[in-house]
C-alpha positions as CSV (number, residue, x, y, z in Angstrom):
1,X,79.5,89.6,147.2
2,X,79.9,88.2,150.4
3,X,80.4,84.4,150.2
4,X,78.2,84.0,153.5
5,X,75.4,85.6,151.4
6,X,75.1,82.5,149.8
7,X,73.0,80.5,152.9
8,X,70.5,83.3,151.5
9,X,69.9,81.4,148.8
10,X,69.6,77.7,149.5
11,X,66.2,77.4,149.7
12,X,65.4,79.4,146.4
13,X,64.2,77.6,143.1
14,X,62.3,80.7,141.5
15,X,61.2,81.2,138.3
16,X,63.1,84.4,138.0
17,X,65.3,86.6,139.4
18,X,64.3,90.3,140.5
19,X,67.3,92.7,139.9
20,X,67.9,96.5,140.3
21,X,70.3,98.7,138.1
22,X,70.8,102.3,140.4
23,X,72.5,105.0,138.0
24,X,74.5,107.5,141.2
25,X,75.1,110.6,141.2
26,X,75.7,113.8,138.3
27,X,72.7,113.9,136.3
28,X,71.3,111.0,137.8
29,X,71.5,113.0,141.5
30,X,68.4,115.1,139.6
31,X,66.4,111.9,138.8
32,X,67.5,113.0,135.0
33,X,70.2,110.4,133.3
34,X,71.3,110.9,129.4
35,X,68.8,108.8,126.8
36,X,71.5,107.6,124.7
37,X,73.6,106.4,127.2
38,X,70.8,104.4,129.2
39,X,69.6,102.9,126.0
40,X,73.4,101.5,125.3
41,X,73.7,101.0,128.9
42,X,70.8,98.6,129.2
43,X,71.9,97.2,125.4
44,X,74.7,96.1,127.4
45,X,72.3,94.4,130.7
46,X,69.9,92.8,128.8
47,X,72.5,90.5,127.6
48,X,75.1,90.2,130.4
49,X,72.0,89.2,132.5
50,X,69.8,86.8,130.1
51,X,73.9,85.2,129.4
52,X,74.3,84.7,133.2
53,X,70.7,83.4,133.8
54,X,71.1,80.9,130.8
55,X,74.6,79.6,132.6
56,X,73.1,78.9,135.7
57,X,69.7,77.6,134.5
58,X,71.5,74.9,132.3
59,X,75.5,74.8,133.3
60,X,75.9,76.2,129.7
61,X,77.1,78.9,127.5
62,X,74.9,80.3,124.8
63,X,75.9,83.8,122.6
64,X,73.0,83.8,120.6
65,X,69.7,85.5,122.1
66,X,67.5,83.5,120.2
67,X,69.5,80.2,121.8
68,X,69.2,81.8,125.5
69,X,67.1,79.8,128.0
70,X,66.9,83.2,129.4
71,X,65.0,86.7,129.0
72,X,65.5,90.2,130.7
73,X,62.8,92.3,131.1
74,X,62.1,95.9,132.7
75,X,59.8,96.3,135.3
76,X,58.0,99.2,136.8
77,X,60.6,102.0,138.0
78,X,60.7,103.3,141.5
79,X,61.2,106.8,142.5
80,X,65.4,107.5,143.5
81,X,68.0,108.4,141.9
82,X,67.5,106.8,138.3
83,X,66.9,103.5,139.3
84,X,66.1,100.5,136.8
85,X,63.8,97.4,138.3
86,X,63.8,94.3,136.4
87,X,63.5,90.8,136.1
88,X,65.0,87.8,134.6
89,X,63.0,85.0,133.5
90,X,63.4,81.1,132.5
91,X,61.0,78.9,131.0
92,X,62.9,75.2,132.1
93,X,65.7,74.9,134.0
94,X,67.8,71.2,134.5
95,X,68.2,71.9,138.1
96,X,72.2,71.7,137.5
97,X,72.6,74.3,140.2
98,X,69.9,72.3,142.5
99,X,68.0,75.4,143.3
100,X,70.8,77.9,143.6
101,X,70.4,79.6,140.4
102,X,69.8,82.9,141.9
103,X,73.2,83.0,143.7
104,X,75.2,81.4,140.7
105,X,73.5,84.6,138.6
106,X,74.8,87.0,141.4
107,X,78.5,85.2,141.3
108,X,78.2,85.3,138.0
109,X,77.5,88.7,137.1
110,X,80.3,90.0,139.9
111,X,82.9,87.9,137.8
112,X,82.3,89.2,134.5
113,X,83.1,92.8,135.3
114,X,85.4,91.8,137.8
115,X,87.3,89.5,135.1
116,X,86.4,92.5,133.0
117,X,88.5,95.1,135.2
118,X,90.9,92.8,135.5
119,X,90.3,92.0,139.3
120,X,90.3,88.2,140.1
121,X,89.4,88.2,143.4
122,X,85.4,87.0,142.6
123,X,86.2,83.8,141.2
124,X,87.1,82.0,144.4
125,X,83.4,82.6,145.6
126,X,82.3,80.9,142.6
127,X,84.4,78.1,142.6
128,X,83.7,77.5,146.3
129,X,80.2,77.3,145.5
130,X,80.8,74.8,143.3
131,X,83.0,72.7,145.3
132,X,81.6,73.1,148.6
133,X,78.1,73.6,148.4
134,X,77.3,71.5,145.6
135,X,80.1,68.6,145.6
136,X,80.9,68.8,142.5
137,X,84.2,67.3,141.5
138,X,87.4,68.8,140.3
139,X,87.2,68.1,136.5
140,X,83.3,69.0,136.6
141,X,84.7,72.5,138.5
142,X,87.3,73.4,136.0
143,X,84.6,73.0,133.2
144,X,82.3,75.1,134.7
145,X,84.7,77.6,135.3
146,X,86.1,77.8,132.1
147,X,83.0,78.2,131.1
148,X,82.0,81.4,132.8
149,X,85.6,82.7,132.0
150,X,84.6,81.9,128.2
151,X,81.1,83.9,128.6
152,X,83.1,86.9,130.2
153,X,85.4,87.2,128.1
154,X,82.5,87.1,124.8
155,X,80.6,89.7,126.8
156,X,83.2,92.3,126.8
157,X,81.3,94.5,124.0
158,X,78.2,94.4,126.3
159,X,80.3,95.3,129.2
160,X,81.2,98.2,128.1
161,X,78.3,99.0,126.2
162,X,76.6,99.0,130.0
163,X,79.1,101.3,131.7
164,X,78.5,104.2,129.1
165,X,77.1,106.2,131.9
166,X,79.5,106.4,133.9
167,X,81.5,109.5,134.2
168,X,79.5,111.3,131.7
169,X,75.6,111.3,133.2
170,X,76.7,109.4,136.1
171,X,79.3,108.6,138.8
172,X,78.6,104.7,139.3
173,X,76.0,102.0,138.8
174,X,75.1,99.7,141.6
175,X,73.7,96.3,141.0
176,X,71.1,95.3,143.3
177,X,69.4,91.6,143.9
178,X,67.1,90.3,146.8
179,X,70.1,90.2,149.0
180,X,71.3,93.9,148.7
181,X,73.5,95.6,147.1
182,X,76.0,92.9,144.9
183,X,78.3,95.1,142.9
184,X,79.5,98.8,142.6
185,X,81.0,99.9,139.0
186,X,82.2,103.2,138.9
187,X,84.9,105.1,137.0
188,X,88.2,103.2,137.8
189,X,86.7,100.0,136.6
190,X,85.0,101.6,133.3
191,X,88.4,103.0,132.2
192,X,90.1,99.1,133.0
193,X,87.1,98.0,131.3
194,X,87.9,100.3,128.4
195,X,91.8,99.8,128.7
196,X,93.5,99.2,125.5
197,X,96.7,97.4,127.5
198,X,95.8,94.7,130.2
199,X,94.9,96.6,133.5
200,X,93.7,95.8,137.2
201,X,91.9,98.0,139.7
202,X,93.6,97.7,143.2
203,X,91.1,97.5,146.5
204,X,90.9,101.2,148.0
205,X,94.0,102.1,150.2
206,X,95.8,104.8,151.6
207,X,98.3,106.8,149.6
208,X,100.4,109.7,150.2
209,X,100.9,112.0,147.5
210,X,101.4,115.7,146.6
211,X,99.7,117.5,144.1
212,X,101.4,119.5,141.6
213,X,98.3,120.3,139.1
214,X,94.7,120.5,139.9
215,X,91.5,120.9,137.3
216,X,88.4,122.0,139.9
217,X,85.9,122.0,137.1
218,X,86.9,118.6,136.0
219,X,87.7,117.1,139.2
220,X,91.1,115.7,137.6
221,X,95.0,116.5,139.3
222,X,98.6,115.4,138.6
223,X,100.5,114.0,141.5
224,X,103.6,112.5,142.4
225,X,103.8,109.7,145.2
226,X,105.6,110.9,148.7
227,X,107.2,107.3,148.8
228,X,109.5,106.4,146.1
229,X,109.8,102.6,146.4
230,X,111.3,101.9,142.6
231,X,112.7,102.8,139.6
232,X,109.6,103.9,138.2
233,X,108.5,106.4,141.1
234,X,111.0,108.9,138.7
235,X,111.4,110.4,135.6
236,X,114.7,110.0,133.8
237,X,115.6,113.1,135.0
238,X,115.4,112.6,138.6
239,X,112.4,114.4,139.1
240,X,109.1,112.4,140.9
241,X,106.8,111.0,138.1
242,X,103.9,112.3,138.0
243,X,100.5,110.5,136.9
244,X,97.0,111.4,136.1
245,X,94.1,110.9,138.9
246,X,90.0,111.9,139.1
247,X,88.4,112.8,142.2
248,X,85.0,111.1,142.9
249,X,85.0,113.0,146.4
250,X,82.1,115.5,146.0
251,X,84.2,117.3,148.7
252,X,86.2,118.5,145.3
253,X,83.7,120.8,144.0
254,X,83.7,123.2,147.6
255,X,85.9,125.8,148.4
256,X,88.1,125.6,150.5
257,X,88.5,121.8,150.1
258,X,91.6,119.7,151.1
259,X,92.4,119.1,147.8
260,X,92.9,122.6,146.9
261,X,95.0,123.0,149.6
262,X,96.8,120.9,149.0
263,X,97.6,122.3,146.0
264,X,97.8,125.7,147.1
265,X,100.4,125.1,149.5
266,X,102.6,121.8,148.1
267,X,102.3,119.7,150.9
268,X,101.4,116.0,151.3
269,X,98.2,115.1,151.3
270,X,96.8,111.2,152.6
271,X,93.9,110.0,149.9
272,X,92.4,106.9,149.9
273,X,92.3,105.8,146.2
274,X,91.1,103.1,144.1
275,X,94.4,102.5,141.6
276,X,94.8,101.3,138.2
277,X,97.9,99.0,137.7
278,X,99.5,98.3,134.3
279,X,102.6,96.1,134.0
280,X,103.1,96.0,137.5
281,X,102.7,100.3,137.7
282,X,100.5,102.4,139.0
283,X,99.5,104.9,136.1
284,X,95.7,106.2,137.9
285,X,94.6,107.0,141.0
286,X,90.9,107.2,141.5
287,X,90.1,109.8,145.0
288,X,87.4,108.7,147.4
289,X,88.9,110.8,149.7
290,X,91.2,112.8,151.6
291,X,92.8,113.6,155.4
């Protein structure tokens, strides 16, 4: 999110928090999503939301349900693509935030599956908030911060019990508030989400590569990097390693396609990729696109 969202929500003291949970494309594309992964999917929400709502209603962390300040419901759905209105509701709150619960919720929810994925980059919006928009001071900060990291890190099974879409009935979930669109999880951060080993998703960039296998009916390839900037960009035998990546581009599933070509013909090819770094290495790629 946007830290300049946040003037947005100065003025709010609301009883509760409208949200939206938009399941994208496969199934979904149909207005058709698996039951039994939206059922484990929104096991995972209700809690990840009525946890966030209780933080910023009281400037505390609760597991419990039955000790949440905090409730999500469902509301009425909306024709798209499988789209998921709700609602979160508080009975008290003890005006910690001073009226910007509904932005702490938002900053919240980004750094749970951000800290989740292993990207960092959300907390700074939080902490700002609390430094520079509500004065508080530095030992106050660092409470409340380890406090949401504390929440985050308790939430994991719910976090991954709400990405189960994903790759299977779905390409991505977008969250959704009264300022937009706040997050967009698709499959590089559910497999960092579901990483055994410690794992972060790198912002999308431009990567030259060549691919040396290609699966069109599972939209998955092999390639080796053009650049070979370390030790690691080859095998022990000299030869270019070689790593696993999945192509969200629907461009993929056409023929001809500049994957395929690619291919077909062993030349470079320029993607812009999401990647998955673990111990310092890139071991995933994650296609948006290609030129």
């Amino acid at each position: 999110m946007d830290v300049n969202q946040i003037d947005a929500f100065i003025a709010e003291d609301e009883p509760d928090y409208p949200f939206e949970i938009r399941y994208e494309g496969r199934d979904a594309e149909r207005h058709h999503i698996d039951m039994a992964s939206l059922a484990e999917s929104l096991d995972g929400f209700s809690r990840i939301y009525a946890v966030a709502a209780h933080f910023a209603t009281t400037g505390q962390y609760a597991k419990q349900m039955q000790a949440l300040n905090a409730k999500a419901y469902v509301r009425e759905p909306k024709a798209k693509c499988v789209s998921i209105a709700g609602v979160v509701a508080w009975a008290t709150t003890n005006g910690v935030f001073q009226g910007l619960g509904g932005v702490v919720i938002t900053l919240v929810l980004n750094h749970i599956y951000q800290r989740n994925s292993g990207n960092k980059e959300e907390m700074k919006h939080l902490r700002e908030l609390f430094e520079k928009q509500l004065g508080f001071n530095q030992k106050y900060v660092e409470r409340l911060m380890d406090t949401v990291d504390k929440l985050a890190d308790a939430l994991q099974p719910s976090v991954k019990k709400s990405v189960a879409p994903i790759g299977e009935t779905c390409d991505r979930i977008d969250l959704y508030g009264k300022s937009g669109k706040q997050s967009s999880i698709g499959l590089a951060e559910k497999e960092a989400i579901l990483s055994a080993e410690p794992a972060e998703i790198l912002p999308e960039r431009k990567y030259s590569i060549v691919i040396s296998g290609l699966d069109r009916i599972t939209k998955t390839c092999k390639i080796s990097f053009t650049e070979e900037d370390t030790e690691e960009s080859v095998e022990d035998d000299g030869s270019p390693r070689r790593i696993s990546c999945d192509i969200t581009d629907p461009v993929a599933t056409l023929v001809p396609n500049p994957y395929l070509d690619a291919f077909a013909t062993g030349r470079p090819v320029r993607v812009t990729a999401k990647a998955m770094l673990k111990n310092g290495v890139i071991t995933k790629l994650f296609i948006s696109d290609a030129t």
